[in-house]
Steps between C-alpha positions, in 0.01 A plus 500: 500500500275795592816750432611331185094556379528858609802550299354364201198707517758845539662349135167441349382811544804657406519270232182573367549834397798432264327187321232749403722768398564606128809364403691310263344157623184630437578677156650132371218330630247681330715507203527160446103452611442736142755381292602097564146399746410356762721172538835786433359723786483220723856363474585862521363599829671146629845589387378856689443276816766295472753796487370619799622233731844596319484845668397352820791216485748729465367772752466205759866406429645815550522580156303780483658714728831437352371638125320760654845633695676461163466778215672252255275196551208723556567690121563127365142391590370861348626484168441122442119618564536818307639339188193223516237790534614663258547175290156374533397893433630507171349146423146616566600817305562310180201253523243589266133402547391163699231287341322458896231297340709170546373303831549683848598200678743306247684695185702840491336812339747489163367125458859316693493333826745719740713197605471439935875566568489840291153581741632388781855700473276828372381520861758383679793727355267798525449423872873396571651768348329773700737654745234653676364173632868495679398788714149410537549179636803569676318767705162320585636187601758698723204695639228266553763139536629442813869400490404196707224351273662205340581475095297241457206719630642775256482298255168422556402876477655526173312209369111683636636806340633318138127305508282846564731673183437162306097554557507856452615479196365183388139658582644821286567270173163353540334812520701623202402170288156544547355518160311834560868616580621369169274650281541798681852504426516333180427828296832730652754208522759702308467836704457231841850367407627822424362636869660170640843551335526903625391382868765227482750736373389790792520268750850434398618831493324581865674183598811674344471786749463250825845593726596221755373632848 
C-alpha cells in the first residue's frame, strides 16, 4: 500500500502541471463558461474527465504503445482532432455577439439551453482526440508505474487523476460564472468569440505539426 501511495503522489504531481496548462480543455471550458454558462461548463469539464480514463484504459491495455509505434494510427488520431479544432474554430468565428446577461447558472448566452449530450461530447471529443495525451500518458505511467502494480490499482490512478481534472475545471467554470466575470465579459463577446475561434484554429494547426515520436 505504501508503494502504490508513493506512486500516486509521482502522477499527481506530474499530473498537476498539465491540468493547469493552457490548452484546448481549458480554451473550451472557458468558452462555454462566456458563451452557454455555468450548467454548459460543468457538463463540459465532465465529458473532459470522463475522456481521461479513456486515455488511461487504453494505455493500461497496451493500447497506447501500439498507436504510438504506428505512424498510421498515430496520423488517424491527429487529423480527427485537427479537423474538430478547426471545426469548433470556425464556429466561434461566425458567432456574433452573446447576450451574457441571461442567468450564469441555468440558460446559454444567445438565450437556448446547450443540450447535456452536446456539453458533455464538447469536452470529451476535445480531450479524446488529442494525440498528445497518447504520449503523455504512455510515458508517465511507464516511468512512475511499476509493471507489477495490478490494473485494478491502475485503474484506480486513473480515476484520482479524472476526479482532480473534473475539479479543476469545475472550480474554473465557477470562477468564470461569477457575475463580476460576466459583466466583465459581457461588453467584448463578439471580439471574445472571435479570440476563441483563432486559438481553436492555432491549436489545430500546432497540433497539425505534432510528428509521432
Amino acid at each position: 500500500m505504501h508503494t502504490y501511495l508513493i506512486e500516486l503522489a509521482s502522477l499527481m504531481a506530474i499530473f498537476a502541471f498539465a491540468i493547469i496548462s493552457p490548452g484546448a480543455d481549458l480554451a473550451m471550458v472557458m468558452r462555454q463558461s462566456i458563451v452557454h454558462g455555468r450548467r454548459s461548463a460543468v457538463i463540459t469539464s465532465f465529458g473532459i474527465g470522463t475522456s481521461l480514463m479513456v486515455h488511461v484504459t487504453y494505455t493500461i491495455l497496451g493500447l497506447g504503445l501500439i498507436i504510438s509505434q504506428s505512424i498510421y494510427l498515430f496520423n488517424i488520431v491527429k487529423w480527427c482532432g485537427v479537423a474538430y479544432l478547426v471545426y469548433i474554430g470556425f464556429k466561434a468565428l461566425k458567432a456574433g455577439k452573446a447576450d451574457i446577461d441571461a442567468p450564469a447558472a441555468g440558460a446559454s448566452a444567445n438565450g437556448r439551453r446547450q443540450s447535456s449530450v452536446r456539453a458533455f461530447g464538447l469536452g470529451f471529443m476535445a480531450n479524446a482526440l488529442n494525440p498528445k495525451a497518447v504520449f503523455f500518458f504512455l510515458s508517465i505511467f511507464s516511468t512512475v508505474v511499476s509493471a507489477h502494480t495490478p490494473m485494478t490499482v491502475k485503474f484506480g490512478y486513473g480515476l484520482v487523476m479524472a476526479t482532480c481534472l473534473i475539479a479543476w475545471f469545475v472550480g474554473v467554470s465557477l470562477f468564470m460564472t461569477t457575475p463580476k466575470m460576466r459583466a466583465a465579459f459581457s461588453r467584448a463577446s463578439q471580439w471574445i468569440n472571435r479570440a476563441s475561434g483563432v486559438v481553436f484554429i492555432a491549436l489545430g494547426i500546432k497540433l497539425a505539426t505534432e510528428r509521432a515520436v
